[in-house]
C-alpha positions in Angstrom: -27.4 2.6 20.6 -28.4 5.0 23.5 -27.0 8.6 23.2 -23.8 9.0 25.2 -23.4 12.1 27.4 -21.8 13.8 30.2 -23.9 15.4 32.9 -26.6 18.2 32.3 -25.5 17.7 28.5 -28.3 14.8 28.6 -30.6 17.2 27.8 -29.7 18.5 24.9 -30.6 17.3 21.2 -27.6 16.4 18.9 -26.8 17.2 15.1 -25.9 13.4 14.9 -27.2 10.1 15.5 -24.9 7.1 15.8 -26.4 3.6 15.1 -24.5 0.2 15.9 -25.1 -3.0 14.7 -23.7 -5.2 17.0 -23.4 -8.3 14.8 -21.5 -6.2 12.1 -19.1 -4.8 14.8 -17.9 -8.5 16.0 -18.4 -9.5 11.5 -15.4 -6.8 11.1 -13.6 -8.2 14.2 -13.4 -12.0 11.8 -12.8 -10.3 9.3 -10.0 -8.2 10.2 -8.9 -11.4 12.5 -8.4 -13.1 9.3 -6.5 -10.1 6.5 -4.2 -10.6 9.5 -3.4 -14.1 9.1 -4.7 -14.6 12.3 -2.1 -12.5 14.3 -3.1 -11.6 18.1 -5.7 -8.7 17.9 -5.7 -5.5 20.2 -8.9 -3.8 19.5 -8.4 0.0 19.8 -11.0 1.6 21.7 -9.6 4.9 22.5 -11.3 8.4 21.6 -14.5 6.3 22.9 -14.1 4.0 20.4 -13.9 6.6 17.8 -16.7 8.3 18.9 -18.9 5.0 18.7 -19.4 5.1 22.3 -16.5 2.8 25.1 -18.9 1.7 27.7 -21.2 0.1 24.4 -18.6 -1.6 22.3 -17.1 -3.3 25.5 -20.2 -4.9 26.1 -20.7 -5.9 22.1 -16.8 -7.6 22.2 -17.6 -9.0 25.5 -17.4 -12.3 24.2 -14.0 -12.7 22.0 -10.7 -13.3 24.3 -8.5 -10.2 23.4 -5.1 -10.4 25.8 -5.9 -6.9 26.1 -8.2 -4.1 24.8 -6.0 -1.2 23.7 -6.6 2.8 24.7 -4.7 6.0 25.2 -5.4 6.6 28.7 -5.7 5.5 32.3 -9.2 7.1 32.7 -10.5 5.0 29.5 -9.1 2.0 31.3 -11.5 2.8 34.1 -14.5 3.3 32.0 -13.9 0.0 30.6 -14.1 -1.8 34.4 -17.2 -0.3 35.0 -18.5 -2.8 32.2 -16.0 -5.7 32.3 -13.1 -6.2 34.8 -10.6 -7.5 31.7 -7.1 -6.5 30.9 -6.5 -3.3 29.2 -3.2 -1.7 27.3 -2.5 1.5 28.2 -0.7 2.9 25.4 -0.6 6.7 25.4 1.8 9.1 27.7 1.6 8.6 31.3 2.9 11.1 34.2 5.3 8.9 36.4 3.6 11.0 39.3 0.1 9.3 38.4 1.6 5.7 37.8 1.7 4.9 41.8 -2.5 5.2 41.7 -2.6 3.1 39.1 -4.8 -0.2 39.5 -2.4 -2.9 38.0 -4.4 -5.9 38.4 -5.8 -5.6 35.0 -3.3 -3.3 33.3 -0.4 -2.9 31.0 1.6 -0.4 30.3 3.1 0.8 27.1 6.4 2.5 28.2 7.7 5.3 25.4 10.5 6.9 27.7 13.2 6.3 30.3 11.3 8.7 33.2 8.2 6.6 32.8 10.1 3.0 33.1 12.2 4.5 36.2 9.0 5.7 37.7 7.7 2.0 37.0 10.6 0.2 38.6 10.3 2.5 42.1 7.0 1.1 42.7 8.5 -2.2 43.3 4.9 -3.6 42.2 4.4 -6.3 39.5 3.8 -4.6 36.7 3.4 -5.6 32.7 4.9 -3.0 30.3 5.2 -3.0 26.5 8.4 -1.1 25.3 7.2 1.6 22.7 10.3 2.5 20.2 10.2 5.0 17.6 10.4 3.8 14.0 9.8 7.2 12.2 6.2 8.6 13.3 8.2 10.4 15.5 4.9 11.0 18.0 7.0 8.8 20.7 9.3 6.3 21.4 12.1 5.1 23.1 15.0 6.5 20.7 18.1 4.0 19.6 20.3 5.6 22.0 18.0 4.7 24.6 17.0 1.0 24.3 20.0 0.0 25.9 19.4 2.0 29.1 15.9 0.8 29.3 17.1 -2.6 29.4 19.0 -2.0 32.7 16.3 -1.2 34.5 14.2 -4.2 32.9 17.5 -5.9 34.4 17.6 -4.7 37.8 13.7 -4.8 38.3 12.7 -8.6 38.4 8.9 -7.4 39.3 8.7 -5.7 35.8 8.0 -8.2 33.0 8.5 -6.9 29.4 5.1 -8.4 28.6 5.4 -6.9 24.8 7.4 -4.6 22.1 5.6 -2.1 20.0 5.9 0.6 17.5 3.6 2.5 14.8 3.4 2.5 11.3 3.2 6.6 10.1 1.9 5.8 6.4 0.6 2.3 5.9 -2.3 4.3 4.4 -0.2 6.0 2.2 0.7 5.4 -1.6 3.4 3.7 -1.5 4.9 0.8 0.8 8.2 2.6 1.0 8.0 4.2 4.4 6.6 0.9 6.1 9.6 -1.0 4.4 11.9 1.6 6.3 9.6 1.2 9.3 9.7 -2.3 9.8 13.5 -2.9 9.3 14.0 -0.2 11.9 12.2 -2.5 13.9 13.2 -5.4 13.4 16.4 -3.7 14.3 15.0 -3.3 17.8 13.9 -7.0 18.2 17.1 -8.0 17.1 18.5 -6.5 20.3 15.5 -7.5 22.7 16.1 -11.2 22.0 20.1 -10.4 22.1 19.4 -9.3 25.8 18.0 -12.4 26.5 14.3 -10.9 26.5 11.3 -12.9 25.7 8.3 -10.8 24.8 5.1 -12.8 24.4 3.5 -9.7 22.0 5.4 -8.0 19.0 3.1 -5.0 17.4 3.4 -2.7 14.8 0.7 -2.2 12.2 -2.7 -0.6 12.8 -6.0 -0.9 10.6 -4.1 -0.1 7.7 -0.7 -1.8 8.4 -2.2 -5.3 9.7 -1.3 -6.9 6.7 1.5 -5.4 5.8 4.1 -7.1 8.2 6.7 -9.4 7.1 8.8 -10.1 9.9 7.6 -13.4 11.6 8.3 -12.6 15.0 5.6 -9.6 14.7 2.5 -11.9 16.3 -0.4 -9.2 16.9 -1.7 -5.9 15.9 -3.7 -3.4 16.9 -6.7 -2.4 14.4 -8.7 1.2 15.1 -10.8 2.6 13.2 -11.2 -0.7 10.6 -13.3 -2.2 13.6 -16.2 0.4 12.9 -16.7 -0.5 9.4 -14.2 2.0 8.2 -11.5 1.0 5.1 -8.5 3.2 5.5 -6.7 2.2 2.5 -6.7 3.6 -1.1 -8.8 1.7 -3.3 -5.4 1.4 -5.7 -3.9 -1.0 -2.3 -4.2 -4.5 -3.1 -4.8 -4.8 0.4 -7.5 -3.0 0.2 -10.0 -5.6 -1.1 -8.7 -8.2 1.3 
């Protein structure tokens, strides 16, 4: 793989040398494709892919027909289209100021508060969100007392299509399966309203690397692997999911 750097910084030697096999890369992408029972995959590729370099490991998963590639920011989203013009998931905080220069034509949108879906709605654009509740990691989230507002605006916005609903798993690399169990019913607590309200998302995600396996509700239908995609195992070796 070529070194990655900004700028002058091009000339400077580094403490470490990262080297990607491209084969293995799309290997752990079956692989992964499969502990999830085949559930819709969002590859995460924020942090530049973990430090493995974005612009490269776009062009290594050029080939496999993600709905979208998942990152934490708009500017990641524009790195990606300088290699391949495909839909991305923005899923980390945005500023409802910088949402009107957004590019939608190839974006979603994961929503995680009331300002940000207002600020959506007043662009009068088509745009595709995914509704971001908090289940316990408590990073961000729509809170219970909120869903029901965010839902009006979904209402009252026609151009806005509630393409997905999402959430996070805080321990599915933990010990114990406790936590997810609380996690999960909290969310399926949230889906029970969605469909109540007459929504129809096409994409239901909660686990990550650790958690996409460890789902039981069958509307959940993708999920959104990190660091597993580099090679990495992020469960204990006591999980039994962690030979799978």
């Amino acid at each position: 793989m070529n070194n990655f750097f900004w700028g002058k910084a091009k000339k400077l030697d580094t403490l470490n040398r990262v080297e990607i096999h491209s084969e293995i890369i799309r290997n752990n992408i079956r692989v992964l494709q499969k502990a999830a029972h085949n559930k819709t995959m969002f590859p995460v590729l924020k942090s530049n892919a973990y430090g493995h370099g974005l612009p490269q490991i776009v062009e290594i998963i050029k080939q496999f027909d993600f709905p979208s590639i998942a990152v934490d920011s708009y500017s990641e989203a524009l790195e990606i289209w300088k290699v391949q013009k495909r839909p991305v998931l923005v899923m980390g905080p945005s500023i409802p100021n910088n949402i009107r220069q957004y590019k939608w034509k190839y974006l979603s949108l994961c929503v995680s508060n009331i300002e940000v879906l207002k600020a959506v709605s007043e662009m009068k654009k088509r745009v595709r969100t995914h509704l971001f509740v908090n289940t316990g990691m408590n990073r961000e989230g729509l809170q219970k007392e909120e869903i029901f507002e965010a839902f009006e605006i979904l209402k009252r916005s026609p151009k806005i299509e509630l393409e997905g609903v999402c959430s996070h798993f805080a321990d599915a690399d933990g010990e114990t399966e406790v936590f997810n169990r609380e996690q999960e019913k909290r969310f399926s607590e949230y889906l029970d309203l969605v469909f109540q309200e007459g929504f129809s998302p096409k994409y239901i995600h909660l686990g990550n690397s650790a958690g996409c396996s460890k789902t039981s509700d069958k509307r959940i239908n993708a999920f959104r692997p990190g660091i597993a995609l580099y090679g990495y195992n992020p469960l204990l070796l006591v999980d039994p999911n962690s030979s799978k």
